[in-house]
N, C-alpha and C positions, 0 to 999 in steps of 0.2 A: 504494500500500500504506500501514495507517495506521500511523501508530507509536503502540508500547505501550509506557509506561513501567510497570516491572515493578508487581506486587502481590504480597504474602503468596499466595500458593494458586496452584492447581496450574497448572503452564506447560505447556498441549496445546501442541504441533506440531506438524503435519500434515509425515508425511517426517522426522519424528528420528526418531535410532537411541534404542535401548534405552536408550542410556548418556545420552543427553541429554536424555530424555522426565523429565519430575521434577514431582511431586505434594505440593504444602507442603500437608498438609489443615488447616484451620484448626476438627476437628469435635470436639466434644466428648463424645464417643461413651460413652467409659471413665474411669475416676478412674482415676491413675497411686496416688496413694495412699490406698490403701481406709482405714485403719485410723489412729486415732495421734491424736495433737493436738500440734501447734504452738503453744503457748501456754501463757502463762503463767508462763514465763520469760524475763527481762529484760534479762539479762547475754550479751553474746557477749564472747567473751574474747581477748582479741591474740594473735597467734601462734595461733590453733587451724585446723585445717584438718579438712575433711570426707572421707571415703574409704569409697570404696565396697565391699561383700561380697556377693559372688553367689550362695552358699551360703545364707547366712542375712535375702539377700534384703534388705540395709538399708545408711543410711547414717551412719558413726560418726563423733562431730566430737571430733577426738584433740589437748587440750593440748600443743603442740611443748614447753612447760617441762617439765612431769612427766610427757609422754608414755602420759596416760591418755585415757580415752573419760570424758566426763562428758556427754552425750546419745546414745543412738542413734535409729534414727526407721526400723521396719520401712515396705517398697514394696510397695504389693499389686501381685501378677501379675508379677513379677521376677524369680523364682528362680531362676539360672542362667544371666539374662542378663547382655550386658554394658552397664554406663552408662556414661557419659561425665559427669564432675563440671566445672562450670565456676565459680568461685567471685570472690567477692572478698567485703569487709567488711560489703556492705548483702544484698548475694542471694546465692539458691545457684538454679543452673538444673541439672539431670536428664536428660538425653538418653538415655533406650533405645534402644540400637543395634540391637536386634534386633524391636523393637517399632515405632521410628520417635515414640515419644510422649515426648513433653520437659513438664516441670514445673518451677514458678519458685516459692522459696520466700525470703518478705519475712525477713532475718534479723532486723530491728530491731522487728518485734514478734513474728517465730518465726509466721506465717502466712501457709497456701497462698494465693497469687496469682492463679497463673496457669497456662493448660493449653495446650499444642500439639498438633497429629500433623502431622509434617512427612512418616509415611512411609516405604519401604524403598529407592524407587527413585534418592535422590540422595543426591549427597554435602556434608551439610549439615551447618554447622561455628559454634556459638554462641559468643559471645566477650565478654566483659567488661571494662571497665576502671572505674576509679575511678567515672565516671558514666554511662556509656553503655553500650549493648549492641548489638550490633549478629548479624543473622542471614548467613551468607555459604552462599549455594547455590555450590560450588567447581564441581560437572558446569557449568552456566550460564555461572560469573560474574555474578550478583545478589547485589548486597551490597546490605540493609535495615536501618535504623533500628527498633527493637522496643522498648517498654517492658518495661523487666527485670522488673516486676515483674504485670505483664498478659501480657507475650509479644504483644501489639497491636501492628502496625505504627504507627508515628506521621510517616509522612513517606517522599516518594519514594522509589524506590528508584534504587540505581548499576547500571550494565548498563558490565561489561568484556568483554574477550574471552576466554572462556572456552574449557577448564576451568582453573582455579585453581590453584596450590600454596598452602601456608602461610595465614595468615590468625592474626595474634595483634596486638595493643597493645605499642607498646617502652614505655618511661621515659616519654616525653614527650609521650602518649596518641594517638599515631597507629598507625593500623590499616596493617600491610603485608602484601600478598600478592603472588606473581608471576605471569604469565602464560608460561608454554612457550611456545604458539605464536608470542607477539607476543618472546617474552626477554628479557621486561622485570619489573624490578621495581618495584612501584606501590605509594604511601602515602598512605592517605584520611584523613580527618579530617569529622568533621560540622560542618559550616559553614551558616548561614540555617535548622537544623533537617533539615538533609538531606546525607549522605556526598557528597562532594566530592573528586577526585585534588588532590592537592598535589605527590606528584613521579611520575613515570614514568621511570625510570634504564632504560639496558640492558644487561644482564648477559650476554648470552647469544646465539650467533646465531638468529634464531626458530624454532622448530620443535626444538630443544636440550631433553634430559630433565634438567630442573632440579629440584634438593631446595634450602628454605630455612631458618632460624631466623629468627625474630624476636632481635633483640638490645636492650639496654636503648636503645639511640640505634639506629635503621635497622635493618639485614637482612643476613646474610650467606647469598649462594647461591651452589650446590655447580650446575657444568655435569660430569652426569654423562659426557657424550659425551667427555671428555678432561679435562685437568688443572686448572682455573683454578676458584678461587676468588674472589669478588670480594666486598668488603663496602660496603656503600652506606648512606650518611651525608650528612644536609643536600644532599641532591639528588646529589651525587658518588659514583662510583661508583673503588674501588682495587684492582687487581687485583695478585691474590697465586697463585704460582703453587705449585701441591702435588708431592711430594714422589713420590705414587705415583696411578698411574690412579684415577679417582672415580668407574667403573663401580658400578652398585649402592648409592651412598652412600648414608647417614640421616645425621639430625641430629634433637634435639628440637626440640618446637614453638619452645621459649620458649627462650635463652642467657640465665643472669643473670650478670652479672659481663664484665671484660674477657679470660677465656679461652674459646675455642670450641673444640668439638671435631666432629669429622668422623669419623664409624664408617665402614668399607670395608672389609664381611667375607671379599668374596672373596679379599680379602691379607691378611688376619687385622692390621688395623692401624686405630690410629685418628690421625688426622692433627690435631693442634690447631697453633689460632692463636694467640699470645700477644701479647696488648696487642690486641684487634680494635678495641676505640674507639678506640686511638690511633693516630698516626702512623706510629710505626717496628713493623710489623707482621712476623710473620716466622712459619712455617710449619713444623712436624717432625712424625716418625711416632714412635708408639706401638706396640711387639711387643705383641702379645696371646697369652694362652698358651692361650686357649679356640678350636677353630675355629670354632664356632658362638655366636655371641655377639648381644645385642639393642644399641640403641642408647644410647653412653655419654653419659653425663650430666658434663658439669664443673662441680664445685661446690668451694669453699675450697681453689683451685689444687692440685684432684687429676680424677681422672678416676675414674667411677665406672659400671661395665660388668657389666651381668644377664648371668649364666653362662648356658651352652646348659641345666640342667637346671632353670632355672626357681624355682631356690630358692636363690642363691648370687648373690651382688654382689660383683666381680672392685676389687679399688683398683690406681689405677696410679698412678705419679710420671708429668706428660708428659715424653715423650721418653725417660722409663726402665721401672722395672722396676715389677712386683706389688710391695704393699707391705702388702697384708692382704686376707680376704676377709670379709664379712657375709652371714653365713647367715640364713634366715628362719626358724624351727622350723617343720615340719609344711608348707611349704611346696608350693603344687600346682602351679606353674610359671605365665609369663609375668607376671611382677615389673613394675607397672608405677613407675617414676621422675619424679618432679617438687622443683624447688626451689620453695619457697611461705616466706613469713614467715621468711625468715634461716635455714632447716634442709632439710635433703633428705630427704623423705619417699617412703619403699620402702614400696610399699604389695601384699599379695597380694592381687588380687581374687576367685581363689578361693577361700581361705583364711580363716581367725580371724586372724590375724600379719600386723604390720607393723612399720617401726622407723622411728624418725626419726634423725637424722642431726644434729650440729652442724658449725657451721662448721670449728672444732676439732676434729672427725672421732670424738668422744666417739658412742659409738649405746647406743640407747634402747631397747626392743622394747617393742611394744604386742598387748595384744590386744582387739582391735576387739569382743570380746562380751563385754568387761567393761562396769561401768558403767550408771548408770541405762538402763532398756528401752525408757521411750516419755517423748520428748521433752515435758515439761509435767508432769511425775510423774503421782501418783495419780490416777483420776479415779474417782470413785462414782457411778454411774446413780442416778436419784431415782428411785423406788420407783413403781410403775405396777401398778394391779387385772392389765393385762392380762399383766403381765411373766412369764417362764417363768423358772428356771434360767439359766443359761448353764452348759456342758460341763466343768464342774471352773475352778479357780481361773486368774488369769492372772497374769503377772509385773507389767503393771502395765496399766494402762486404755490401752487402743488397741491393744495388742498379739495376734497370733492369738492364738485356746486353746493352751495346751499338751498335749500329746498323750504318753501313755506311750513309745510308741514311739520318738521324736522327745527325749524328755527324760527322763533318768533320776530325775531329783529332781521329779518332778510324781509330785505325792500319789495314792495308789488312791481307787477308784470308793467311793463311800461303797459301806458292805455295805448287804446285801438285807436286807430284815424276817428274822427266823427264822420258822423256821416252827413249828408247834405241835408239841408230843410227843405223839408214837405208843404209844396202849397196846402193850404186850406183849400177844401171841396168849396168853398163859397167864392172863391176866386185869390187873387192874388193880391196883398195887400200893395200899397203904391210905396216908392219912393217920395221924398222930399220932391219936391218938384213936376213932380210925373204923373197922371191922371191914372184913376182907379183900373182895372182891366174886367169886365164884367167877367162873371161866372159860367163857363158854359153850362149845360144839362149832362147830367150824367148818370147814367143807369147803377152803378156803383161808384165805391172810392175810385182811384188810381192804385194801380198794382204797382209797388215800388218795390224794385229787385233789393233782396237786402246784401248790404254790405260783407262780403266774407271778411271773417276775422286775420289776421295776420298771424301766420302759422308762429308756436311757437321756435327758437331758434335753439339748434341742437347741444345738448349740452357735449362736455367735451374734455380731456384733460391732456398734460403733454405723456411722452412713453414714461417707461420705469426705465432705472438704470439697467445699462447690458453687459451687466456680470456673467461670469468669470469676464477680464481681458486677460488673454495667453498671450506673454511677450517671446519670442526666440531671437536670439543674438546671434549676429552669423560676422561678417568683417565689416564693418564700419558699417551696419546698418541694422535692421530692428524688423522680423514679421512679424506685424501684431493679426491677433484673432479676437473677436469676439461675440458672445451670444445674443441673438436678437432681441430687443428690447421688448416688453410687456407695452404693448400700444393698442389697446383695446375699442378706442375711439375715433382712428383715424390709422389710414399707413403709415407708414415711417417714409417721410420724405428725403431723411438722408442724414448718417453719423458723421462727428464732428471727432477727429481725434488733435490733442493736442499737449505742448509740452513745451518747456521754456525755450521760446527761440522761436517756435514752430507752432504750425496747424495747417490742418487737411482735411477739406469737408469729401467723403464718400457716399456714393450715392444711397438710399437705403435699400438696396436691393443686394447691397453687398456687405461682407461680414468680416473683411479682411484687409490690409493693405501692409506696404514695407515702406519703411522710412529708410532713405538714406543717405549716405554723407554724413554718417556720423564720425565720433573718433572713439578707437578702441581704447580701452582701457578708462572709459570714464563711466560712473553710470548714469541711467535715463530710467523714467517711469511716465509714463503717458494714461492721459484722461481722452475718455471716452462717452459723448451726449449721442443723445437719438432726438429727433427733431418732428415733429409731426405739424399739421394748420394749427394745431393748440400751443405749441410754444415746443420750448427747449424741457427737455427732465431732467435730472439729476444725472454724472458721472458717474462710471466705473473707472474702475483706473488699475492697471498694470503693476507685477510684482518689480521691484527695481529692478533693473538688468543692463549688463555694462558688455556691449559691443569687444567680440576678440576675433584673432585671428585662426586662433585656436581651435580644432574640430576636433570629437570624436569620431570611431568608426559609424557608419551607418550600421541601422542594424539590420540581421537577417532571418529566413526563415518565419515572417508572419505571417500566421496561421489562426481560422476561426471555425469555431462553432458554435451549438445553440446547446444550452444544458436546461431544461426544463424554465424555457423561454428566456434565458438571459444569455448574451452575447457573451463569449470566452474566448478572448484575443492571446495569442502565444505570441514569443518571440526568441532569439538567442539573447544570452545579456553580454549586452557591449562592454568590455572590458574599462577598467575608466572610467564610466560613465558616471555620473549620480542622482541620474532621472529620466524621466523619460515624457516625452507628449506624444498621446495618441488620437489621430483622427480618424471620426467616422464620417464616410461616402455613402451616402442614400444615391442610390441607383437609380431610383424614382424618379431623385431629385426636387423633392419637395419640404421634407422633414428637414428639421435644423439638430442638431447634438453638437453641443460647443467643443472643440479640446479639452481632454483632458489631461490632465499633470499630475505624474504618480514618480511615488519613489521607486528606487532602486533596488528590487529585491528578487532575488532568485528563491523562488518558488519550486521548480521542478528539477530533474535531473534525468535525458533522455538520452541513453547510447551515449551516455558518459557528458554531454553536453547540459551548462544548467541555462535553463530559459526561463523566462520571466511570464507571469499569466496574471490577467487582469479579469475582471466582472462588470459586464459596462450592463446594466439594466437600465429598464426606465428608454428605454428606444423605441420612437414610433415605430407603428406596424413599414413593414418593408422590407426591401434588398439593400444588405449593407458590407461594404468592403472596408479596409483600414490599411493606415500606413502608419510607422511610429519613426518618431525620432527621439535621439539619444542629446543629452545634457551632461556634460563634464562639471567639474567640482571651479572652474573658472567663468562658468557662464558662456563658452560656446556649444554650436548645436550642430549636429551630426548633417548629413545630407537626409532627403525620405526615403526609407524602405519604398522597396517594392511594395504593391496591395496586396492583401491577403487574398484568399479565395472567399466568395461570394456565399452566406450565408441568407437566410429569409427567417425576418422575424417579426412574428406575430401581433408586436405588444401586450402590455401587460395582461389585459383582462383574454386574448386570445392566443395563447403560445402555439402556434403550428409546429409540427418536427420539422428537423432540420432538414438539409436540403442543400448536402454538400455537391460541389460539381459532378460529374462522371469521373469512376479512376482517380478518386482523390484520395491519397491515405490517409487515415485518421490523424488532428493537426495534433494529435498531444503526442506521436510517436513517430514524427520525421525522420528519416534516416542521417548522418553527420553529412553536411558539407552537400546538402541536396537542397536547392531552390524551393521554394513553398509554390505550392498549386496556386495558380492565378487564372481568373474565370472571368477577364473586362469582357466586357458587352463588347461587340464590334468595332464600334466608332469611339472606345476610350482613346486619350493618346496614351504614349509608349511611357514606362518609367519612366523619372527622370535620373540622369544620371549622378552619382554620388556625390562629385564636388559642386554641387548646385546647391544655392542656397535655396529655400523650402519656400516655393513660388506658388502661384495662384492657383495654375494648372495643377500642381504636386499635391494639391488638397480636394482633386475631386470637380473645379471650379475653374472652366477654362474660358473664365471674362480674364482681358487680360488688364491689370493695374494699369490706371491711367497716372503716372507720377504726377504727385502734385509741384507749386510749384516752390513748398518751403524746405525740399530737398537741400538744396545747398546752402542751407541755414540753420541747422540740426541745434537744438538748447540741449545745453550740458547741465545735470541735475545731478550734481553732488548731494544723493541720497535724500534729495526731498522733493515732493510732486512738486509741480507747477503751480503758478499761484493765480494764476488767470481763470484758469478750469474752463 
């Protein structure tokens, strides 16, 4: 049997259960955010924190000092759901829980990144710390390396035994999660570019229903099956024994501070640890005077416990009594709690309301629809022959229309023309001057055609940003890729790519262009706008990338197949290399799948040769072929493989078998040093040859580049985007 070391995408098994069957899609199907612009503002402010509203569909980033919203930023297709916010200083990552689609937003220039679908079917858990990000499939146990700001994998993946508890960053940037079955608690670190155990502690006898916290040093986890608590530190594990049964316990993800606390509703009590990082640890309960209550939060040596009605926040002394409560006004229930930036933030996700909290127990109330509407302020669409109205005024550029119904302060419909005056049947009254006109007879009124109303004018908004852009470096120039914008209102009249020095409008029919005339050895990151009658949208913008001279081997032997509806691309792994971009060719010719960007990692070993295998799901229905290229540890980019052979596939909800050429040998078992089966239609062109850098036609797409004309004026971007956007 071969071994796989995991990938981003979707894990078949043949014989798992439901619960273990898990589909990471890495397709770029839908813009998570339709609407809005990220940009343009340049300040993120210390202490602010992001929080989510389901109601109004967006996310507001609330000053912890004065407890205000000074950005909001509506989600297209969100309303009602629920997200998942994962934050720190540089990103903000988006998980829709009910959608499975995650979005990663650059804080340090306020622009979309990056896009995922990970999916409904697992339990997948995004996580942050100072530098790193990492993805944790908990159903699995696949813990990945991701660039925060692509959502790209960048490096093998960890395979534990899964399924997972916990999964957060302490203090000291190691990732802990534990495993039930094995009962143990496990702390990774990324080490050589790739997640790495550093301790394995055991907590637990295995097979034990274990709850954990991450703590600012180690882990404290709860063995539900009976009383012990045990915190684990620098590989040691201290066991503290509680006070009352730990059937059914919570805990938060995160403990900040030296006090824990332990919720256990069925005894209406919460158990804290006092001093947990230290030494002399000691255990007591907390009375609760709620019997249904959510999980307490310990913050500035108090205990802070969401009432059963979902709009109330219980304070306790540990070990004693109620000492106050915090109501949320207008509140819809299921109060969610986090410590962030030195304050505790009670945040309603159904709701306008939330409050923050000092350490000092001073509270704040916020409401989350105050405050600027669309992150980047104003924006004005440049005026276009073809441009229609838009549907009444908006609160600010990027925003839906507003709608009477929906907004009481949106201004009425402009009025209708009037209409002419109607003689009187009795005749026509005179003018100053002018004698009367008698009345003629009339068997009836006069039939007076009525006026038609003035249709109303179409409402409208500009596209979403067109994440992922795929940069490749070749010598002194730049092929960028990228995905077609979410423009649900209108065509895409045409992308704007741009970068300090430079800009290039492409028409929108196309998804690609090469800049060049650059100079090697410097680096460059490029933005990217979609443009429709309704305006400009928000940018994507490119991983930094520094133009060489420098090539790897192209790669060989690319080979596909269909494994129970998802696309499985093979390849040899290029020597050198430390990445790789693969593209997919719809033969149709109609479907869009953006490049994708995957790490380095040899997977298989065939006839002595190891090659690298990828899981591209999430692919419209069709005929698809693929070429990859190869990325060095310098930033240049191989020539394109040859395509693979032609594979048909179904889409999600219809997987067809597969439907290799004639006389094709199986791709996962090529013989050494033997060319891959390749199945172009007639009128494909020919590969292209190896020292070519990765051209229009070499991707399937034979319009050929029109150079624009800020080629020979390339802007040199010593590591930061442009600032024009």
């Amino acid at each position: 049997m071969r071994a796989r070391l995991g990938v981003v995408g979707s894990r078949i098994r043949n014989g798992a259960s439901a619960g273990t069957v898990v589909t990471l899609a890495v397709a770029l199907v839908a813009t998570v955010f339709g609407v809005g612009a990220l940009g343009r503002v340049a300040n993120v402010y210390d202490g602010s924190v992001w929080l989510w509203s389901s109601k109004g569909a967006q996310v507001s980033r609330v000053n912890a000092t004065s407890a205000r919203v000074d950005l909001r930023q509506p989600v297209a297709d969100a309303r009602g759901n629920r997200v998942r916010v994962t934050q720190n200083d540089r990103y903000l990552i988006l998980h829709n829980l009910d959608t499975g689609r995650v979005t990663s937003v650059d804080l340090k220039s306020l622009g979309f990144s990056g896009r995922l679908d990970v999916g409904l079917r697992g339990d997948f858990r995004f996580v942050l710390n100072e530098k790193d990000a990492f993805i944790i499939d908990r159903t699995t146990g696949e813990i990945r390396v991701v660039n925060p700001a692509t959502l790209q994998p960048t490096g093998t993946a960890l395979r534990l035994p899964g399924p997972l508890v916990g999964g957060e960053f302490d203090g000291a940037g190691e990732l802990w999660v534990a495993s039930p079955g094995q009962g143990t608690a496990i702390g990774v670190r990324l080490a050589e570019g790739r997640p790495q155990v550093v301790h394995t502690v055991p907590v637990a006898p295995p097979g034990h229903d274990l709850a954990v916290t991450v703590l600012d040093k180690g882990l404290l986890a709860v063995d539900r099956s009976g009383r012990d608590l045990v915190a684990v530190a620098d590989g040691r594990a201290d066991k503290i024994a509680s006070p009352v049964p730990l059937a059914g316990a919570t805990m938060p993800d995160r403990t900040n501070g030296s006090l824990a606390a332990v919720t256990v509703p069925p005894v209406r009590a919460v158990v804290t640890i006092t001093n947990v990082l230290g030494d002399d640890k000691s255990a007591r309960a907390t009375t609760l005077n709620d019997t249904h209550t959510g999980t307490a939060v310990p913050f500035g040596g108090k205990l802070y416990v969401p009432d059963s009605d979902g709009r109330r926040v219980r304070v306790y002394e540990p070990g004693g009594k109620q000492v106050s409560v915090i109501t949320i006004p207008g509140g819809s229930g299921g109060l969610e709690l986090e410590v962030r930036e030195d304050n505790l933030f009670i945040n309603d996700p159904g709701g306008r309301k939330a409050a923050v909290v000092s350490r000092g127990g001073e509270v704040k109330v916020v409401d989350k629809e105050e405050g600027p509407s669309t992150i980047g302020g104003n924006r004005t669409p440049e005026p276009r022959p073809t441009d229609r109205p838009s549907n009444g005024p908006k609160d600010n550029a990027g925003d839906q229309p507003s709608h009477p119904a929906d907004d009481a302060t949106s201004p009425a419909r402009p009025a209708l023309p009037s209409r002419p005056a109607v003689p009187p049947v009795g005749g026509v009254p005179s003018q100053p001057g002018q004698p009367s006109v008698p009345a003629q007879p009339s068997a009836s009124p006069p039939v007076v055609p009525p006026v038609p109303e003035e249709p109303a004018p179409d409402p409208g908004d500009p596209p979403g940003a067109p994440v992922p852009v795929t940069a490749l470096a070749g010598d002194r120039q730049v092929r960028l890729s990228w995905a077609r914008a979410h423009s649900p209102d209108a065509p895409i009249d045409s992308y704007r790519v741009t970068w300090t020095g430079g800009a290039r409008t492409v028409p929108g029919d196309r998804l690609d262009t090469v800049v060049t005339g650059l100079t090697d050895g410097r680096a460059y990151r490029f933005r990217v706008t979609a443009t429709n009658r309704f305006g400009t949208g928000p940018f994507g913008q490119s991983e930094e990338v520094t133009p060489t001279g420098s090539r790897p081997d192209t790669p060989t032997n690319v080979t596909a197949e269909v494994k129970n509806g998802v696309a499985v691309v093979c390849w040899d792994q290029v020597k050198g290399s430390s990445g790789y971009v693969i593209n997919s060719i719809n033969q149709s010719g109609t479907a869009d799948y953006a490049p994708r960007t995957w790490g380095n990692e040899p997977i298989i070993v065939v006839n002595g040769v190891p090659r690298v295998e990828i899981e591209l799901p999430g692919l419209p229905a069709g005929t698809w072929r693929w070429t990859v290229v190869a990325r060095d540890a310098n930033g240049g980019t191989s020539g394109v493989s040859a395509p693979s052979n032609s594979v048909r596939v179904g889409g999600a909800n219809n997987p067809p078998p597969n439907t290799p050429p004639p006389n094709t040998p199986p791709p996962n078992t090529p013989p050494p040093n033997t060319p891959p089966p390749n199945d172009p239609p007639p009128n494909d062109p020919p590969p292209p040859a190896d020292d070519v850098m990765p051209g229009d036609d070499d991707w399937g797409d034979v319009i050929p580049v029109d150079p624009g004309p800020d080629d020979g004026q390339p802007g040199e971007i010593p590591g930061h985007p442009p600032l024009d956007g």
